[in-house]
C-alpha positions in Angstrom: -12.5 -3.2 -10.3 -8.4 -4.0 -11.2 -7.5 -7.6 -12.0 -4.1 -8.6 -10.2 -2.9 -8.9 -13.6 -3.6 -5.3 -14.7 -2.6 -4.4 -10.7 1.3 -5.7 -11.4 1.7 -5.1 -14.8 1.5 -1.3 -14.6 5.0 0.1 -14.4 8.0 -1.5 -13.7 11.3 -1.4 -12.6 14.3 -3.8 -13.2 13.2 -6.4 -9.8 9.6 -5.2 -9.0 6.4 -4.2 -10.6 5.2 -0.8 -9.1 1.5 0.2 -8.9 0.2 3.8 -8.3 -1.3 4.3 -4.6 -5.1 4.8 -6.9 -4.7 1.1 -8.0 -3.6 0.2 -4.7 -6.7 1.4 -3.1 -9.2 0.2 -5.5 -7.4 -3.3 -5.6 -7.6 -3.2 -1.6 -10.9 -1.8 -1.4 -10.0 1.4 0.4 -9.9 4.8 -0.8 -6.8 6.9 -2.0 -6.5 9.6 0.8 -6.5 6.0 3.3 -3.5 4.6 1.4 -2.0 8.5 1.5 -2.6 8.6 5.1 -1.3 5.2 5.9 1.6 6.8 3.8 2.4 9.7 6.0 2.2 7.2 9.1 4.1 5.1 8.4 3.0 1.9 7.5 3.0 1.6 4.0 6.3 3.0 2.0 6.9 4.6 -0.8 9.1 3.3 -3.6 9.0 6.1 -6.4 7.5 9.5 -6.1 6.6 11.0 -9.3 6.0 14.9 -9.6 4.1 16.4 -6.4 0.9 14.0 -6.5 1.9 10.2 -7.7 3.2 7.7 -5.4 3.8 4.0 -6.6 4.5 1.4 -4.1 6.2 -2.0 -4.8 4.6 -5.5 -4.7 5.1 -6.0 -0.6 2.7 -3.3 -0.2 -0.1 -4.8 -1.0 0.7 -7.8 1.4 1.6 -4.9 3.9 -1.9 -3.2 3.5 -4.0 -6.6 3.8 -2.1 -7.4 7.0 -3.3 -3.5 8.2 -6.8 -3.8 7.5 -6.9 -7.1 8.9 -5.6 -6.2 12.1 -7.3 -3.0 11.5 -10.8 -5.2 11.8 -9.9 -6.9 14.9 -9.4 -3.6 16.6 -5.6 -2.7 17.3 -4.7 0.8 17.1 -2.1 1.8 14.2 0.3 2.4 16.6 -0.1 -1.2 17.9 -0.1 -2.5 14.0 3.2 -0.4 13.2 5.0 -2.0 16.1 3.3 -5.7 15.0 4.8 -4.6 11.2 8.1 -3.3 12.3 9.3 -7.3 14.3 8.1 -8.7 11.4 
């Protein structure tokens, strides 16, 4: 398992620290194609695509992704939690 320490210090750019969607999923406790998926949804973005397979997300994602599997535990669709993330 990551550290938060190792999870943020893994590339950066000039504002944010970036981590690769792998660390974000072992860090969260889900598995990559999960963090992909909620990718291609919507609910998680992007902040630097590198070659066809690498995706690194910015430090609000991990926030972003707790708030998902929270709701996603309660029961709301991801529909539902994509209009809950979007007013906030």
């Amino acid at each position: 398992m990551y550290s938060m320490r190792f999870f943020f210090r893994t590339r950066q750019t000039m504002h944010q620290p970036l981590v690769s969607s792998k660390k974000l999923a072992a860090v969260n406790g889900m598995t990559l194609s999960t963090i992909h998926y909620y990718t291609t949804v919507g609910l998680l973005k992007v902040r630097r695509r590198v070659g066809n397979k690498r995706f690194y997300h910015c430090r609000e994602a991990h926030a972003r992704l707790k708030q998902v599997a929270r709701l996603r535990q309660q029961g709301y669709s991801l529909a539902l939690i994509r209009q809950v993330l979007e007013k906030r």
